[in-house]
C-alpha atoms as an extended CHARMM CRD file, in Angstrom:
* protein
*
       117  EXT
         1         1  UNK       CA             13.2640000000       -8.4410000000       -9.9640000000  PROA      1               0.0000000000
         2         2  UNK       CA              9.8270000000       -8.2040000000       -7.4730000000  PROA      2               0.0000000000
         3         3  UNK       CA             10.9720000000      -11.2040000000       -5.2760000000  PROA      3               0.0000000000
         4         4  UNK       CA             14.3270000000       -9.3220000000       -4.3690000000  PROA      4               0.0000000000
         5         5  UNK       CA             12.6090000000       -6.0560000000       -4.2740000000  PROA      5               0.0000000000
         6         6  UNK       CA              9.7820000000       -7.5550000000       -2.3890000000  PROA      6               0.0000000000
         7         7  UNK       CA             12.3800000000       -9.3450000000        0.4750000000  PROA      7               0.0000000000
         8         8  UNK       CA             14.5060000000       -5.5760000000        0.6800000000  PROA      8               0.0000000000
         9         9  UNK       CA             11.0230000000       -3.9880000000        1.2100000000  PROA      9               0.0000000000
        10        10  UNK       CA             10.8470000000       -6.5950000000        4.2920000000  PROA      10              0.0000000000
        11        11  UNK       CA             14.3350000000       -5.9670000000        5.4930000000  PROA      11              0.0000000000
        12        12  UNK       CA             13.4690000000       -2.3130000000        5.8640000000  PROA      12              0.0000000000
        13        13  UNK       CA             10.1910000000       -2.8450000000        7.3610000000  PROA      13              0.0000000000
        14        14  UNK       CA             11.4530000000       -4.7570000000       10.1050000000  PROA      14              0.0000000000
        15        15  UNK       CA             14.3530000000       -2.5460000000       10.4930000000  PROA      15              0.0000000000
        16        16  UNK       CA             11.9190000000        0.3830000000       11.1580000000  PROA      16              0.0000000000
        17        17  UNK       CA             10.2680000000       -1.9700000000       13.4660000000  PROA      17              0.0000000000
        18        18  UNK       CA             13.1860000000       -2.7370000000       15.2910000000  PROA      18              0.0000000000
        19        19  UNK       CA             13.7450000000        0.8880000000       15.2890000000  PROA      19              0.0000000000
        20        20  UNK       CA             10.7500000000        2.1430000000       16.8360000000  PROA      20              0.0000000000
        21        21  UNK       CA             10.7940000000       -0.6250000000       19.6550000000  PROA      21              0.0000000000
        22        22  UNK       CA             13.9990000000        0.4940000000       20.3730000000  PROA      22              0.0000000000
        23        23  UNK       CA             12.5340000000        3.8670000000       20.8790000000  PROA      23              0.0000000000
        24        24  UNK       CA              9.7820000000        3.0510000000       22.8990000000  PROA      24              0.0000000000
        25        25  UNK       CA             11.6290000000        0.8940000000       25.2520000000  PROA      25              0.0000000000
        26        26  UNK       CA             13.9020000000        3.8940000000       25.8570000000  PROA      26              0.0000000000
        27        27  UNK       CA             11.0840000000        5.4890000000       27.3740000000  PROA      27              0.0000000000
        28        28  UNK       CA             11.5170000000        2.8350000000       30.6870000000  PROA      28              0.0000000000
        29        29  UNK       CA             13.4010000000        4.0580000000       33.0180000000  PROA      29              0.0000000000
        30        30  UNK       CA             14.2290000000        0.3290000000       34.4120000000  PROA      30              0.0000000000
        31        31  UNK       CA             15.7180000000       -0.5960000000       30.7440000000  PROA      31              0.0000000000
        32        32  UNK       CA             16.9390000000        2.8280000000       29.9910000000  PROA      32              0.0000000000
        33        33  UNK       CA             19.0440000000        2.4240000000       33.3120000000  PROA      33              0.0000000000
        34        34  UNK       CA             20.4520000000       -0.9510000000       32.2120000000  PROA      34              0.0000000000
        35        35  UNK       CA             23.3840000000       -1.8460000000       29.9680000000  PROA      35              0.0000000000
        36        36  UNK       CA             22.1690000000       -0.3800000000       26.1820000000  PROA      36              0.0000000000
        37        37  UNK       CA             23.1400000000       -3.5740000000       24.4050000000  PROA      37              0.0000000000
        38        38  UNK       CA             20.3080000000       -5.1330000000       26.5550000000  PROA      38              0.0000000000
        39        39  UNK       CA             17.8490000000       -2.8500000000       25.6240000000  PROA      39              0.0000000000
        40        40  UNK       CA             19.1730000000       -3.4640000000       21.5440000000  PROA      40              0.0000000000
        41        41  UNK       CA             18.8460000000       -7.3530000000       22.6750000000  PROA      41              0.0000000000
        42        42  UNK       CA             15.4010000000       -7.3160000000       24.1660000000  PROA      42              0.0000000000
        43        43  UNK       CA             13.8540000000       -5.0870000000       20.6530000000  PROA      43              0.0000000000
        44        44  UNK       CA             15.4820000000       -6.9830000000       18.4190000000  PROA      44              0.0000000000
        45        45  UNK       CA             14.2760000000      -10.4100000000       20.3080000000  PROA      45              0.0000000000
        46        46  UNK       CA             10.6820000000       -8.9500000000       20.1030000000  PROA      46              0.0000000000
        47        47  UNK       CA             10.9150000000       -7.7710000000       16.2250000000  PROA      47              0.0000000000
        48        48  UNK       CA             12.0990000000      -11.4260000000       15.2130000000  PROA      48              0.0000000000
        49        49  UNK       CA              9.3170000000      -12.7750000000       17.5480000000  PROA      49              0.0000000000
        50        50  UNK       CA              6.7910000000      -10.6970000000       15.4700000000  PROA      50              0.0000000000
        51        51  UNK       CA              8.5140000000      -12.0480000000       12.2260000000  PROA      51              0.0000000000
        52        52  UNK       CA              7.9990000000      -15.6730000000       13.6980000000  PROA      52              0.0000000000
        53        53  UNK       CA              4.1290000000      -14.8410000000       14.8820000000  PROA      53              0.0000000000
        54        54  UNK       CA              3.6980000000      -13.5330000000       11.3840000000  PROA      54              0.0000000000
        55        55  UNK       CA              4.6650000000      -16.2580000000        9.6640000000  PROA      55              0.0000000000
        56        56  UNK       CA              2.9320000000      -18.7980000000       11.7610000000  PROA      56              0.0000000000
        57        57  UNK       CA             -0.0420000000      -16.9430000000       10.9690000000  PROA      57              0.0000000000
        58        58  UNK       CA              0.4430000000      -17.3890000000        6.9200000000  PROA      58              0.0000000000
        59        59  UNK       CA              0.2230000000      -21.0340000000        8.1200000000  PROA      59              0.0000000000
        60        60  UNK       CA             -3.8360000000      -20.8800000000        8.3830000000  PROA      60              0.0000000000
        61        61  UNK       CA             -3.9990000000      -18.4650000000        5.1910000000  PROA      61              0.0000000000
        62        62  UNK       CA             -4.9820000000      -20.1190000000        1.7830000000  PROA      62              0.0000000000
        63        63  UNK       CA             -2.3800000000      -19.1430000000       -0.7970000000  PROA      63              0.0000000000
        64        64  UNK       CA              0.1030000000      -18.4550000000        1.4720000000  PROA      64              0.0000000000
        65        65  UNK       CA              2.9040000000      -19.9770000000        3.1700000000  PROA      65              0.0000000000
        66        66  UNK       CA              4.8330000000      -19.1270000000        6.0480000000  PROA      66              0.0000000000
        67        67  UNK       CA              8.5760000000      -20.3130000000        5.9690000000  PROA      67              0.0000000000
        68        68  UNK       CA             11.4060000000      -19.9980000000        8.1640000000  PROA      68              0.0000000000
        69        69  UNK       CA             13.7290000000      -18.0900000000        5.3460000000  PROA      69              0.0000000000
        70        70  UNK       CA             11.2210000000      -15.1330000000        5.5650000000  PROA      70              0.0000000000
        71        71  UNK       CA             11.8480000000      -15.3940000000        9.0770000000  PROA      71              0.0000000000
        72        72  UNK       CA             15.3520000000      -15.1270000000        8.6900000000  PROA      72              0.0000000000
        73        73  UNK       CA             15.2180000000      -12.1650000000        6.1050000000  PROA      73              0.0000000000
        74        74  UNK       CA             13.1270000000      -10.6530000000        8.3400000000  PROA      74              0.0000000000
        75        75  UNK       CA             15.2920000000      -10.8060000000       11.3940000000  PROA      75              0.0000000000
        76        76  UNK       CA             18.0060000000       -9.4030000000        9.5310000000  PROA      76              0.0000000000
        77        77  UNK       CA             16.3750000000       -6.2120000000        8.5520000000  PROA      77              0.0000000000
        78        78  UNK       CA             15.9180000000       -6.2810000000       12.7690000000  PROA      78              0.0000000000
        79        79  UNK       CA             19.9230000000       -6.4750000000       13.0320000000  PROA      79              0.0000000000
        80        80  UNK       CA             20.0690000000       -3.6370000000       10.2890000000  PROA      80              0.0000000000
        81        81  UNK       CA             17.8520000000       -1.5370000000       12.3210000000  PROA      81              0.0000000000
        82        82  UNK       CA             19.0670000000       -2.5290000000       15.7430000000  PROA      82              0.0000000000
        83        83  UNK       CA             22.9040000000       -1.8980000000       14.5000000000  PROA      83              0.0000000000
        84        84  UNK       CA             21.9500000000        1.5420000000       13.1340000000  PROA      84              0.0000000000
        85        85  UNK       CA             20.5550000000        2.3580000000       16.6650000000  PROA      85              0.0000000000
        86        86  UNK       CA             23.6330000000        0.9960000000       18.4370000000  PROA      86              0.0000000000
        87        87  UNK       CA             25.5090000000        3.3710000000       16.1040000000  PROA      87              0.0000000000
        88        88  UNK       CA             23.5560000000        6.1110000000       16.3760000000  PROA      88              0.0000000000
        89        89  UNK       CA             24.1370000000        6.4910000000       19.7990000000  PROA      89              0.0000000000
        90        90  UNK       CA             27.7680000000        5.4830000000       19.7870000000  PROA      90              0.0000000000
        91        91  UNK       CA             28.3150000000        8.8000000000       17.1380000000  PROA      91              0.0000000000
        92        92  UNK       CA             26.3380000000       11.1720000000       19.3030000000  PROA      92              0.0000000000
        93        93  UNK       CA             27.8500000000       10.0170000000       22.4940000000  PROA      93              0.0000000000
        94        94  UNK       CA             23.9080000000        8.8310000000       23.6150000000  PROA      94              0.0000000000
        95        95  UNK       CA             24.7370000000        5.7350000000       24.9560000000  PROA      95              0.0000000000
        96        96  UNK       CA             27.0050000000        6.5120000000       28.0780000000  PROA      96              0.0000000000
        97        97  UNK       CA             24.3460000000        9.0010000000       28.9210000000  PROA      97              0.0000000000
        98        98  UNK       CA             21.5450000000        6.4650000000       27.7200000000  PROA      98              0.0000000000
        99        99  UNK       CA             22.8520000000        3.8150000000       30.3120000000  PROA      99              0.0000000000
       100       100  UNK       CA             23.1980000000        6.1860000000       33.2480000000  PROA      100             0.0000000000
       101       101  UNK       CA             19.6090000000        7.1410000000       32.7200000000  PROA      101             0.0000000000
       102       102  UNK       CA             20.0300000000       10.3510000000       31.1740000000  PROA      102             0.0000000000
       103       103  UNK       CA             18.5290000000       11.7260000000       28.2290000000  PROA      103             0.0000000000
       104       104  UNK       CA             15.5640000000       10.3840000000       25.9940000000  PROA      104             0.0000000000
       105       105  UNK       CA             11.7170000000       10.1650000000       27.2580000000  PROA      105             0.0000000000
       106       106  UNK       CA             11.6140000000       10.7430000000       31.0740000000  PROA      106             0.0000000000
       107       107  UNK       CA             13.3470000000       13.6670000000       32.9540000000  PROA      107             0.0000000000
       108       108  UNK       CA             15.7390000000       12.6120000000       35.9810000000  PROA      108             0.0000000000
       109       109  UNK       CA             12.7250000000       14.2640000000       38.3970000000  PROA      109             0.0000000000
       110       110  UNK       CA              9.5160000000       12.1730000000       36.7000000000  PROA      110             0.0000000000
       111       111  UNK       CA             11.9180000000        8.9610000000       37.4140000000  PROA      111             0.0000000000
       112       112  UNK       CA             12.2630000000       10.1750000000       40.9050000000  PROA      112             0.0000000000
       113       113  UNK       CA              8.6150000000       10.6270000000       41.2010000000  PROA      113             0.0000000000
       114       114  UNK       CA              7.8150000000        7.1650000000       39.6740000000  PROA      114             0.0000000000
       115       115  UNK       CA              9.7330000000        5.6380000000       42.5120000000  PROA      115             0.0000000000
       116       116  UNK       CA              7.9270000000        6.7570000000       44.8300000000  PROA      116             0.0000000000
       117       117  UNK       CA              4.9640000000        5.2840000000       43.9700000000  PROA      117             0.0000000000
């Protein structure tokens, strides 16, 4: 029972993860201008990256061993979260108005100013 419980408790870390990247990413305008499955891409690609860094790093730590299944489990909590995100915004209508550059973290105006610099 703890080594299923312990690989769910993964899953939804890395879902959260994926999560919150997604959610700070959305606050560039350059990505949050671009297609939204891009943006879903790019934080998923970076929560599977940490997975991979992670277990690299068990590598060099004595009693512990880093394997390419935890990598695996740990990428698919990323999907979970990434999919609930892509969802998300596909039930509130977001992501038309989240690929035109409207909506979360910057106003229209602070974009407008950032150009200009």
């Amino acid at each position: 029972m703890q080594f299923p419980l312990r690989k769910l408790a993964h899953m939804t870390e890395y879902a959260c993860l994926a999560l919150l990247l997604t959610w700070h990413l959305l606050t560039y305008p350059g990505l949050r201008r671009g297609p939204f499955g891009r943006l879903l891409a790019l934080a998923f690609g970076l929560a599977v990256l940490y997975a991979a860094t992670d277990e690299f790093h068990q590598l060099f730590v004595p009693g512990r061993s880093g394997q390419l299944k935890d990598v695996c489990i740990d990428g698919a909590g990323a999907l979970l979260g990434v999919l609930f995100c892509h969802v998300a915004a596909a039930v509130t209508g977001k992501r038309k108005a989240l690929s035109a550059g409207d909506g979360i973290g910057i106003s229209t105006e602070e974009d407008k100013k950032h150009q200009e610099f």
